[in-house]
N, C-alpha and C positions, 0 to 999 in steps of 0.2 A: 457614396464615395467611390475613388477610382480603386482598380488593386491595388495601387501603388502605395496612395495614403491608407490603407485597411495593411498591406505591409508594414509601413511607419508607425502608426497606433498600436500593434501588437507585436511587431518585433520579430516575424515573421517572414523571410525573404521569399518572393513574387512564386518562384519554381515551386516552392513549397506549398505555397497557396493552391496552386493547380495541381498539383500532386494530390492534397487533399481533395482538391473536387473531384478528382480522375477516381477517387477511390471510394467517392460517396458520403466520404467525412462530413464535408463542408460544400451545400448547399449551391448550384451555381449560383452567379449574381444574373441580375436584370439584364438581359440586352437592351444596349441602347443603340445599337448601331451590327453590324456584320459583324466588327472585332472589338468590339469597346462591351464593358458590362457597369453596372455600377452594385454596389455591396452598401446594406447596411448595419446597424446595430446590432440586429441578431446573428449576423456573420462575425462579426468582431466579439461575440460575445459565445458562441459556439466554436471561434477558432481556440480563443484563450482558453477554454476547456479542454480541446483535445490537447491543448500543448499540459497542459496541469495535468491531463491523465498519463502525457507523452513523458514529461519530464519529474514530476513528483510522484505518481502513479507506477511509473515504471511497467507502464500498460506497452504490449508491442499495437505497430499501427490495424492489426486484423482484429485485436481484442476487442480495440477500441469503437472500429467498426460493428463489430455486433452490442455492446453496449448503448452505444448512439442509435444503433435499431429500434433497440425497445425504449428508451428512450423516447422516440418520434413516433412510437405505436398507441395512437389512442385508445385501444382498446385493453392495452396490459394493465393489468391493477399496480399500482405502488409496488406491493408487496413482491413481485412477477419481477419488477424491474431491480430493487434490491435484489435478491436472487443473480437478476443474468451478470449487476456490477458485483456481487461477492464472488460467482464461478470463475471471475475472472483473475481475481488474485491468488496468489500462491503460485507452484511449482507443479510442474509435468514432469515429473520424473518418474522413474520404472520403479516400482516397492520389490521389497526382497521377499523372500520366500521362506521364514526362518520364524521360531518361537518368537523375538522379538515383538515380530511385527504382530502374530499371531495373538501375542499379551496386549500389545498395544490396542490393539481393533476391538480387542475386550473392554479394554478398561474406557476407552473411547463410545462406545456402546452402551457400556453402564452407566457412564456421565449422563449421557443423551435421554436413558428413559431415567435415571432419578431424578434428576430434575424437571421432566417435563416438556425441554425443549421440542418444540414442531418441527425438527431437520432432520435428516437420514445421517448415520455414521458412513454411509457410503457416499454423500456431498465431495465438494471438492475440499472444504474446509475440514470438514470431517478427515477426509484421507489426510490433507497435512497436518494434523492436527497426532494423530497414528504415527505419520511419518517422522516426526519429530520424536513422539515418546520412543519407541523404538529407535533410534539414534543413542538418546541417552542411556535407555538401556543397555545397550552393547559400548559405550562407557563406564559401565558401574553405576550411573544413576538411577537404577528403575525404582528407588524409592519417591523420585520425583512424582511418582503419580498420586503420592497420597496429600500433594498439593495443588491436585485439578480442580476440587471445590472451591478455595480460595480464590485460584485464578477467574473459575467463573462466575463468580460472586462481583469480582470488579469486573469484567466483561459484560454481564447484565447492567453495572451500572452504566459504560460507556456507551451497550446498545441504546437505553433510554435515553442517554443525553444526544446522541444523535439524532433520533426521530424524534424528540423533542425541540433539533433545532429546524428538521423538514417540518413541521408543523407549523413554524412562524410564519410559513409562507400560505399567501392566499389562492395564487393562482394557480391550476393543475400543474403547467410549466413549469413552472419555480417549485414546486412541490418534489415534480421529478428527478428535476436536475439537480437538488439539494441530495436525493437519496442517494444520486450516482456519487456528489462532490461527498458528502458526510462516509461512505464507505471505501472509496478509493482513496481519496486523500486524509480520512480519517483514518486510515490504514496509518499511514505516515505519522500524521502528526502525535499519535500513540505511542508509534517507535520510540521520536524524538524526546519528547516528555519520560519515556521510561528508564532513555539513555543518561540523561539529565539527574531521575528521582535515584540512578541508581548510584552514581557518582555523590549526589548528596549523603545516600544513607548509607555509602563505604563512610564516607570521613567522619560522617557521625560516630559510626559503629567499631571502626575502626582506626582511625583519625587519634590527632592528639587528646588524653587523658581520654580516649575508648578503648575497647579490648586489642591494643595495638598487640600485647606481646599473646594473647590468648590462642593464636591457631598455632603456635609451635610451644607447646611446653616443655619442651625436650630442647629447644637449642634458646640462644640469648634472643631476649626479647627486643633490641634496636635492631636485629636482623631480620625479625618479625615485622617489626615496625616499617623497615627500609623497604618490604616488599611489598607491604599492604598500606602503605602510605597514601591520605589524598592524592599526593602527585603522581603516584605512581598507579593509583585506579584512574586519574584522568586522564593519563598519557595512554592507557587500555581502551576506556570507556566513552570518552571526552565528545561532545558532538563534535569537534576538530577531526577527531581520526576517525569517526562515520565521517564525516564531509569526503573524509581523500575516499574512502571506501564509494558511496553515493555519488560522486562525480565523476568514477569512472565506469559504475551502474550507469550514471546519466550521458556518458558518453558513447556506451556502447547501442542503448536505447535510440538515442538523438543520430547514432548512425545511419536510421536505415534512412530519416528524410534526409541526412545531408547526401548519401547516394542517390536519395530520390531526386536534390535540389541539382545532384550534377548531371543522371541522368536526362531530367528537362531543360538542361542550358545546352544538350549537346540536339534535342530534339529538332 
């Protein structure tokens, strides 16, 4: 197909398209002539990826680029490739220099060799994983950590259900590319699901005939009620209010090709 129709098929306007080759994303097509190329299925099926990594990933386009490396490295094991698409999620932010954090990095450590996991506390998940407890902490939560067990108890479930779904695949390709899709956008789809389980189990817990008046024993419980209400955990929690949140993640993200798509119209 021309660039044109590989445009129309994925939804991808032309500048864009050459923006990714220029940058190695996206594979040139065939020449068929001096200035004509023609693209096929695995172009449209390699763009629609980096845009899933671009727009639900919230991958910037340099991540994405070395992901897609190992990715196309016959030589990396699976395991190699998970690894380079897990480094790539989370935050680069600077850590503080404070007990905090200090507790954190402990308690993050301890998780790692009591259980047995094969990863360093100094990974990148590792470090946000600190970077978090230590936040709560300097809110008054630091009791949260004596619920890391629990959390990675469902975490190991989700790991297995993942490579359990890169296993349905036969061919090494589709093997790879399920580990980048099941950890980048299983990132997401996690979120979403917990944003959802959470707003179910306020209204359950808290909800009509649930412990609506229970978190203030000291004042009236329809005041209780009015604050911890389903509607009013939905209006907090709701995937509605992540949408407005996430879509303006996705517009800061989808920036840099729309400067790329004006850059190459003024080329």
């Amino acid at each position: 197909m021309r660039i044109g129709e590989l445009s129309r098929k994925t939804g991808v306007p032309v500048p864009t398209i050459k923006f990714y080759v220029r940058e190695g994303l996206l594979p040139p097509g065939e020449l068929t002539s001096r200035n004509q190329a023609t693209y096929g299925e695995a172009h449209e099926r390699r763009l629609r990826l980096i845009r899933a990594l671009l727009d639900v990933g919230g991958m910037k386009v340099a991540q994405i680029a070395d992901v897609l490396a190992a990715v196309d490295d016959p030589a990396r094991p699976l395991h190699k490739v998970l690894g380079a698409a897990a480094d790539r999620i989370g935050g680069a932010h600077g850590e503080q220099d404070d007990a905090e954090s200090a507790a954190a990095r402990a308690a993050v450590a301890g998780l790692l060799a009591r259980r047995g996991w094969h990863t360093s506390p100094d990974s990148p998940a590792g470090v946000d994983l600190a970077r978090a407890l230590a936040a709560l902490a300097r809110l008054g939560h630091e009791s949260f950590v004596e619920m890391l067990d629990d959390y990675a108890d469902a975490a190991e479930q989700v790991a297995r259900a993942d490579l359990a779904y890169v296993d349905r695949k036969v061919a090494v390709e589709d093997m790879v590319e399920g580990v980048v899709i099941g950890t980048v956008l299983g990132e997401a789809v996690l979120s979403a699901l917990r944003r959802l389980a959470h707003v179910d189990a306020s209204a359950r817990l808290y909800g009509t005939g649930g412990r609506a008046g229970a978190r203030r024993p000291d004042g009236p419980a329809d005041s209780a009620a009015s604050t911890d209400s389903p509607d009013s955990a939905a209006s907090t929690d709701s995937p509605d209010s992540a949408a407005s949140t996430d879509s303006a993640d996705s517009a800061d993200t989808t920036g840099s090709a729309d400067s790329a798509d004006s850059a190459d119209s003024t080329e």
